[in-house]
C-alpha positions as CSV (number, residue, x, y, z in Angstrom):
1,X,128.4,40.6,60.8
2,X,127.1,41.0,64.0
3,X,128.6,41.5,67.5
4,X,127.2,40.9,71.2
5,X,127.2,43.7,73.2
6,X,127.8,43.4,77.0
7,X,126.8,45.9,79.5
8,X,131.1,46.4,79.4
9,X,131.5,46.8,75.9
10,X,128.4,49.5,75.7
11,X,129.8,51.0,78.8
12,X,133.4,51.5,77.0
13,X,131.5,52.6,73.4
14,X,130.3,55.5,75.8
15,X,133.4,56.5,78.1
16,X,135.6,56.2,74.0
17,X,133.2,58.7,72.2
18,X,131.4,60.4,74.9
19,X,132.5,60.1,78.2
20,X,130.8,62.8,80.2
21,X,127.3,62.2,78.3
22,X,125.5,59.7,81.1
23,X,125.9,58.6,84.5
24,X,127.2,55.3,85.2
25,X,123.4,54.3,86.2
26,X,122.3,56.0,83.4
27,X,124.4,53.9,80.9
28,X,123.3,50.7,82.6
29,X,120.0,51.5,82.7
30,X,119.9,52.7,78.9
31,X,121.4,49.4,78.0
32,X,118.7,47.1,80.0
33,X,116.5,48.9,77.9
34,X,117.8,48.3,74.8
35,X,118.1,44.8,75.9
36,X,114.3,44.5,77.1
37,X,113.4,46.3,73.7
38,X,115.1,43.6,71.3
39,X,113.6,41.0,73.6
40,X,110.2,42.1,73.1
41,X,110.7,43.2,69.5
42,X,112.6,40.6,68.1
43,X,114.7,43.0,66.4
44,X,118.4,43.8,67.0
45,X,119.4,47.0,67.7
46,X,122.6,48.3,66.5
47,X,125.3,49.9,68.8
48,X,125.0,53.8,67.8
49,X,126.4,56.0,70.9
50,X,125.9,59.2,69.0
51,X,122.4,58.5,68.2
52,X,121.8,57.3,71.5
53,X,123.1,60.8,73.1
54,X,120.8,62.3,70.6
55,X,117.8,60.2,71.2
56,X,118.2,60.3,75.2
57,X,118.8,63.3,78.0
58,X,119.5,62.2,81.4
59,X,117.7,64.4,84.8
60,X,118.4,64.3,88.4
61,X,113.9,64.5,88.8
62,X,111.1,64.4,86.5
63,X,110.4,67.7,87.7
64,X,113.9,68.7,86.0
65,X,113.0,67.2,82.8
66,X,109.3,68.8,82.7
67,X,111.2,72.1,83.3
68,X,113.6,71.7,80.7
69,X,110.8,70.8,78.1
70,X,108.7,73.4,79.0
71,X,105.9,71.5,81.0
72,X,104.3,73.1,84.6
73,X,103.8,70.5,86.4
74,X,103.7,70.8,90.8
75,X,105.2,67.2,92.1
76,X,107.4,64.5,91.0
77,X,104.3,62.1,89.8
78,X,102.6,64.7,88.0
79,X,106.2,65.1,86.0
80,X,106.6,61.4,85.4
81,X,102.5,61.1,84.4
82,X,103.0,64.1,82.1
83,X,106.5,62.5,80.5
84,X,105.2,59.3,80.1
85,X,102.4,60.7,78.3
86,X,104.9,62.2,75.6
87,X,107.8,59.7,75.1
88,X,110.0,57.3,76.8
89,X,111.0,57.7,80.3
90,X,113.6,54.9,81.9
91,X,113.9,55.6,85.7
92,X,117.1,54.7,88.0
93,X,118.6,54.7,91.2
94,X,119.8,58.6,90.9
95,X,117.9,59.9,88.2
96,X,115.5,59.1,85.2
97,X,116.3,59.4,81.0
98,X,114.3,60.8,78.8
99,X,113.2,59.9,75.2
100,X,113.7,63.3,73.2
101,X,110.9,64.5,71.4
């Protein structure tokens, strides 16, 4: 049995189990995503909020991300080339999430 998920019902999945773990942009953005994925997939994803905090880590910059993964890079696009050359990188108003790898 399947459900549809809203942007409101994957927003509350997140504030029940982990409330601190995105932004609000983050969250919305996450879910467009996942969204955008099925559609080009064909394939339903299932709703997994603890998977999804382990698969994603939200960052104020690229540059924050590339520092946190160990990458020196000099500017903002050199970050975002260098992420997207390594995973999955979702920007937003605020802030982009990263794929882990």
């Amino acid at each position: 049995m399947k459900q549809t998920i809203t942007l409101w019902h994957f927003r509350n999945a997140f504030n029940e189990l982990r409330p601190n773990q995105f932004s609000y942009e983050a969250i919305k953005a996450l879910f467009n995503h996942l969204e955008e994925l099925e559609e080009d997939t064909g394939t339903e994803i299932e709703l997994d909020v603890i998977a999804l905090c382990c698969d994603w880590s939200e960052f104020t910059s690229a540059l924050n991300a590339c520092s946190a993964w160990g990458f020196n890079v000099q500017d903002e696009n050199e970050a975002l080339e260098k992420l997207r050359d390594n995973t999955t990188v979702i920007q937003f108003d605020g802030g982009i999430l990263v794929q882990d790898f």
